[in-house]
C-alpha positions as CSV (number, residue, x, y, z in Angstrom):
1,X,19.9,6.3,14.8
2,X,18.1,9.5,14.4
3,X,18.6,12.6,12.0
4,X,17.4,16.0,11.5
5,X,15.4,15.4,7.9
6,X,16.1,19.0,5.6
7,X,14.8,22.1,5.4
8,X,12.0,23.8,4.2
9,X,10.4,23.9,1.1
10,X,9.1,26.8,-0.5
11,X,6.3,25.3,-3.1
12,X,4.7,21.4,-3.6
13,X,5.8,20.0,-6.9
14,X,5.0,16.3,-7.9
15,X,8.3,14.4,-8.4
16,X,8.1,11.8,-11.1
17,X,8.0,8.3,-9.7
18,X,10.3,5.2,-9.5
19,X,9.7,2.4,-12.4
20,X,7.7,-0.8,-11.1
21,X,10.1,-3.5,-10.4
22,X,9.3,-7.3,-9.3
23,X,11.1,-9.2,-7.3
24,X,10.7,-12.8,-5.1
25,X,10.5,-11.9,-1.1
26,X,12.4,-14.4,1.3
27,X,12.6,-14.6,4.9
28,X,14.4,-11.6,6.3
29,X,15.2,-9.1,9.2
30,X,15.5,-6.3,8.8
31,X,16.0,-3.3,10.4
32,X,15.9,1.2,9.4
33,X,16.4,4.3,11.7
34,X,14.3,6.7,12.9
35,X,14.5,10.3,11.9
36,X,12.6,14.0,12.9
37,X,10.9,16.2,10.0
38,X,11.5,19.9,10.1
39,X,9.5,23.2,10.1
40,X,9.2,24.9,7.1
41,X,8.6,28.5,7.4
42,X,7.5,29.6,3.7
43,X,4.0,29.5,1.8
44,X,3.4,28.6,-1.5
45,X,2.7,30.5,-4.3
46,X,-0.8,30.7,-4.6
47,X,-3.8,28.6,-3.3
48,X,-4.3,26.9,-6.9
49,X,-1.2,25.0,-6.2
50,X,-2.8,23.1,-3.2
51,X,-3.7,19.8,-5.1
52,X,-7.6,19.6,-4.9
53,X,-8.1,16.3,-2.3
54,X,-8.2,12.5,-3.6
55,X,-10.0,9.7,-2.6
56,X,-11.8,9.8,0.5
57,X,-9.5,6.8,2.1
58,X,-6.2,5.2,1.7
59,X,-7.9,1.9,1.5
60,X,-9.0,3.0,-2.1
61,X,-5.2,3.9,-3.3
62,X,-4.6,1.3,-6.0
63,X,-2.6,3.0,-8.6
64,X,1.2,4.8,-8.4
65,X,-0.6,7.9,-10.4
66,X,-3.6,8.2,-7.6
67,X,-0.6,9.1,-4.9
68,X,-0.2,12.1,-6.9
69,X,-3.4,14.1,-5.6
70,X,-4.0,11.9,-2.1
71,X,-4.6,14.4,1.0
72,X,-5.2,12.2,4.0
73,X,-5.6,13.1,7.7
74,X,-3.3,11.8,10.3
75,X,-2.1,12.7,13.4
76,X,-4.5,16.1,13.5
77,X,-2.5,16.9,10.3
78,X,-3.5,16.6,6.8
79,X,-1.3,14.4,4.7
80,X,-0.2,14.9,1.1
81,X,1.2,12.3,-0.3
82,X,3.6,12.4,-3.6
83,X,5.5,10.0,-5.3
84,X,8.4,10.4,-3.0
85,X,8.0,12.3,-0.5
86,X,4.5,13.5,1.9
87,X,4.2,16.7,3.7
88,X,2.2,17.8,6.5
89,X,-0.1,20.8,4.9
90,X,-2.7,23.9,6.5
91,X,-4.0,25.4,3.0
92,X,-1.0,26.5,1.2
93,X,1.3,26.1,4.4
94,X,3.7,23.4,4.1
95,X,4.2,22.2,7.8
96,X,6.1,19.1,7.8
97,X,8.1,17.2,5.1
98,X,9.7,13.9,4.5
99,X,11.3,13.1,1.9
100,X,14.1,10.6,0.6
101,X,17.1,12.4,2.8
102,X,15.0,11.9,5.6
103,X,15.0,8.4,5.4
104,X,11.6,7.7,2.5
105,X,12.8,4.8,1.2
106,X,12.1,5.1,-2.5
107,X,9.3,5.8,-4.7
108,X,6.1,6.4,-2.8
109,X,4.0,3.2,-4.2
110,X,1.1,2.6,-2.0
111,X,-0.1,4.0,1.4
112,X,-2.5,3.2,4.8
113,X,-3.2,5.3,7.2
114,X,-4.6,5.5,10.9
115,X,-5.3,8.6,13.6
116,X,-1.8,8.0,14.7
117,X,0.6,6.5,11.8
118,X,1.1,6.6,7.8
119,X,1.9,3.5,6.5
120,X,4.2,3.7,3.3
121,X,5.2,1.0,0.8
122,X,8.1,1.9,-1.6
123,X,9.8,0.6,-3.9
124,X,13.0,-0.2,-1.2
125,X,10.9,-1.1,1.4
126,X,8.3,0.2,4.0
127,X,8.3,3.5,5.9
128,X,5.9,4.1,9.1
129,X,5.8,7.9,10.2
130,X,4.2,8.9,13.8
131,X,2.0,11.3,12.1
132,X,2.0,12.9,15.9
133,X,5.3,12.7,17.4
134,X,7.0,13.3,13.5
135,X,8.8,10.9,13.7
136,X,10.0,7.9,10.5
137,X,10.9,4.3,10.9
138,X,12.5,2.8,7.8
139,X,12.2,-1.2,7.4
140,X,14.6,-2.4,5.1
141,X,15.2,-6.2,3.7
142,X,18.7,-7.2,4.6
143,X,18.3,-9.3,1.5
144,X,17.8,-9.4,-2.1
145,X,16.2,-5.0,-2.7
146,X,14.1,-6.5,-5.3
147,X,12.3,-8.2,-2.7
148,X,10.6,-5.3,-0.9
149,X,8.9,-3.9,-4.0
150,X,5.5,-2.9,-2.0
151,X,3.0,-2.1,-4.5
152,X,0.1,-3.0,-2.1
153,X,0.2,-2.1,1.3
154,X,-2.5,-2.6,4.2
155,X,-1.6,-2.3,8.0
156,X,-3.0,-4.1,11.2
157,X,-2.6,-1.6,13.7
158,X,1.2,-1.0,14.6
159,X,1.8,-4.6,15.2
160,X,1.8,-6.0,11.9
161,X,2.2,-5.0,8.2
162,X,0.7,-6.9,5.2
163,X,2.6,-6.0,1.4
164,X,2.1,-7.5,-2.0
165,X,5.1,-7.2,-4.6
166,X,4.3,-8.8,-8.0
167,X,5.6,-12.1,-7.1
168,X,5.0,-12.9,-3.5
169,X,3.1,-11.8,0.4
170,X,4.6,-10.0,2.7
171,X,4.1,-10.3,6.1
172,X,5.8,-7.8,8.4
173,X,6.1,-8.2,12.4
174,X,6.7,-4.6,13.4
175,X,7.8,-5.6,17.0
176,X,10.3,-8.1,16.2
177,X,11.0,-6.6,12.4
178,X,10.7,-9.6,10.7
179,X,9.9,-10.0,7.1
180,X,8.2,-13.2,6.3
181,X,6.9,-14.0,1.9
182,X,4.9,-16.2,0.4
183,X,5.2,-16.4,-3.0
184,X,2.6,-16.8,-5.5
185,X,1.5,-20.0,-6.3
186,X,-0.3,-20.9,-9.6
187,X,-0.2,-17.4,-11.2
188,X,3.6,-16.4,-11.4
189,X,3.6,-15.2,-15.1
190,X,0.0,-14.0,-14.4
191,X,-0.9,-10.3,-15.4
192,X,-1.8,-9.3,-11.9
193,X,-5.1,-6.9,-11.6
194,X,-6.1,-6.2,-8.4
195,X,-5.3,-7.0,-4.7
196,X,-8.2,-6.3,-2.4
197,X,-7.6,-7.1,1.5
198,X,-10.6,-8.2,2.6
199,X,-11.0,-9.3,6.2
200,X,-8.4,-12.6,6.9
201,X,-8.1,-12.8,3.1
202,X,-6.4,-11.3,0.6
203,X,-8.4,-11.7,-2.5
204,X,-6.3,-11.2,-6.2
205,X,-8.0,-10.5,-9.4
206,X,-5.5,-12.2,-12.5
207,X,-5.6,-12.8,-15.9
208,X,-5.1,-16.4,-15.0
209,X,-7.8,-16.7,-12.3
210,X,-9.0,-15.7,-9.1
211,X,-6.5,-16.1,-5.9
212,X,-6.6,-16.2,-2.2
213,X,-4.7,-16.0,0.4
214,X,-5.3,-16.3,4.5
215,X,-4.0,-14.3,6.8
216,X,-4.7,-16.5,9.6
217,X,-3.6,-19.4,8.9
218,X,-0.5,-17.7,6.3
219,X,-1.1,-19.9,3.8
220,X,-2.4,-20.1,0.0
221,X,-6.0,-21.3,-0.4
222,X,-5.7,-23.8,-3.3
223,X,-9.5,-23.5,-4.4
224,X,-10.6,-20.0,-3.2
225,X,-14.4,-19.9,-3.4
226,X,-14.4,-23.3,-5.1
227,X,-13.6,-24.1,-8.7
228,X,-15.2,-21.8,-10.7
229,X,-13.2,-18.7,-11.3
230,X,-10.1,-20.6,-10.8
231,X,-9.0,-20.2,-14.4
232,X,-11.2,-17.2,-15.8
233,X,-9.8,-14.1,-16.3
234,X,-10.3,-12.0,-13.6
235,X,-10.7,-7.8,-13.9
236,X,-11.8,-6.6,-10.9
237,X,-12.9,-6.9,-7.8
238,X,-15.6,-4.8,-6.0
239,X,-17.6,-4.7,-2.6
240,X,-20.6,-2.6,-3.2
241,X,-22.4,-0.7,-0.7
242,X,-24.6,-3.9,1.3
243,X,-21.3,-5.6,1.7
244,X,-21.2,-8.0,-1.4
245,X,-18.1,-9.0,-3.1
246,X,-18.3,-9.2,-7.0
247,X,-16.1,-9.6,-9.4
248,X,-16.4,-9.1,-13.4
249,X,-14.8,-11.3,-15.5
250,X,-14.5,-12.7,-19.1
251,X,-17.3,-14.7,-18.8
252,X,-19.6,-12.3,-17.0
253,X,-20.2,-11.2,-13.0
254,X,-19.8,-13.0,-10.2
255,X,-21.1,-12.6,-6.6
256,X,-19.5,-13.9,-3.5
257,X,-21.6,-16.6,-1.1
258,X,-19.6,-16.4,2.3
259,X,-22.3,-18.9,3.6
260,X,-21.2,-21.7,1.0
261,X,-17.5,-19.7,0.2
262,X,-18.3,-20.0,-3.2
263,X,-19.0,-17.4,-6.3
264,X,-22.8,-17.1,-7.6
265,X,-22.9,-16.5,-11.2
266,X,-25.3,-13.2,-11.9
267,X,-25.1,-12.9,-15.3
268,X,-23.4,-10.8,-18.4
């Protein structure tokens, strides 16, 4: 179903954002419509209202409060991205919007980008936008809403869709729209830290340990990297510049052996 999204704006304003809500994912269809953005024909105020640009790529959006100051290009476009709603902008020029009318599904959570499509997770679901054709797909759970909480987000082209909510993977098949979870195992009640997508694994930094999961085979890794950080607390993870994963914990840092899959301890 498609519908013309509203009409122009005449200044950017950051909207407050959504509250973080958890929730348990379980095998679903589901299914969202397709809407147009629209024109708008009037310029902001002045140029010190253009947000000065964010992180250099969506891969590094962690945080609800870094979508607040994200400019990312797309499309032959340039994206700002606000807690619920993005806009297509030239300066102080506001090209393009969509927002929640339009069929944004929520608060604005986390983001992914390529040359052609801006990946959304929100707090009702996920939104893909043809950043050329300006066009949005909505992808809604049919299920429980608290299961499509997307605080993570990281896209595989246009095929498939990875999310993390505080209590479970997502796995989204963009083709057939199915929405597969797996919920966490071994750190439910854990204060989660930090999700890092890393190649076929999706690596989580906890206060009751380190985590991983496979995207190849779908599946929990019950000893990721061996024994050793499986019950430290866990702060964050970091790749550094010659491709080495490390992580700092309560004990001290860490360094990731791909050759043996198993953490090197460096030192406090």
């Amino acid at each position: 179903m498609s519908v013309s999204a509203p009409g122009a704006i005449a200044r950017l304003s950051a909207l407050a954002g959504g509250a973080l809500i958890a929730g348990v994912l379980g095998l679903v269809v589901f299914g969202g419509g397709c809407a147009t953005a629209s024109q708008s024909s009037k310029h902001g105020e002045s140029a010190a209202e253009t947000p000065a640009a964010g992180p250099p790529g969506a891969s590094e959006i962690r945080d609800f409060a870094d979508l607040r100051r994200t400019i990312i290009p797309s499309g032959g476009r340039q994206w700002m991205i606000l807690p619920t709603y993005v806009v297509a902008v030239n300066g102080t020029f506001v090209q393009y919007r969509f927002g929640e009318p339009d069929g944004i599904l929520g608060s604005i959570l986390s983001v992914d980008s390529d040359d052609q499509t801006l990946y959304l997770g929100t707090s009702h679901g996920v939104n893909l936008i043809d950043t050329q054709a300006l066009t949005i797909d909505g992808f809604v759970s049919q299920n429980d809403s608290t299961d499509i909480y997307m605080r993570w987000l990281h896209a595989d082209s246009r095929r498939e869709i990875w999310g993390v909510s505080r209590q479970a993977v997502a796995w989204i098949d963009v083709g057939s729209r199915t929405w597969r979870s797996y919920p966490f195992q071994r750190f439910e009640y854990a204060d989660l830290r930090q999700v890092l997508f890393d190649g076929p694994y999706i690596w989580f930094a906890t206060s009751a340990g380190l985590r991983r999961f496979s995207r190849d085979w779908k599946a929990w890794d019950p000893t990721p990297g061996g024994r050793e950080l499986g019950s430290v607390e866990i702060y964050k993870l970091s790749r550094d510049a010659d491709n080495y994963l490390w992580a700092i914990t309560v004990k001290g840092l860490y360094r990731y052996n791909p050759s043996f899959d198993n953490w090197d301890y460096v030192g406090r």
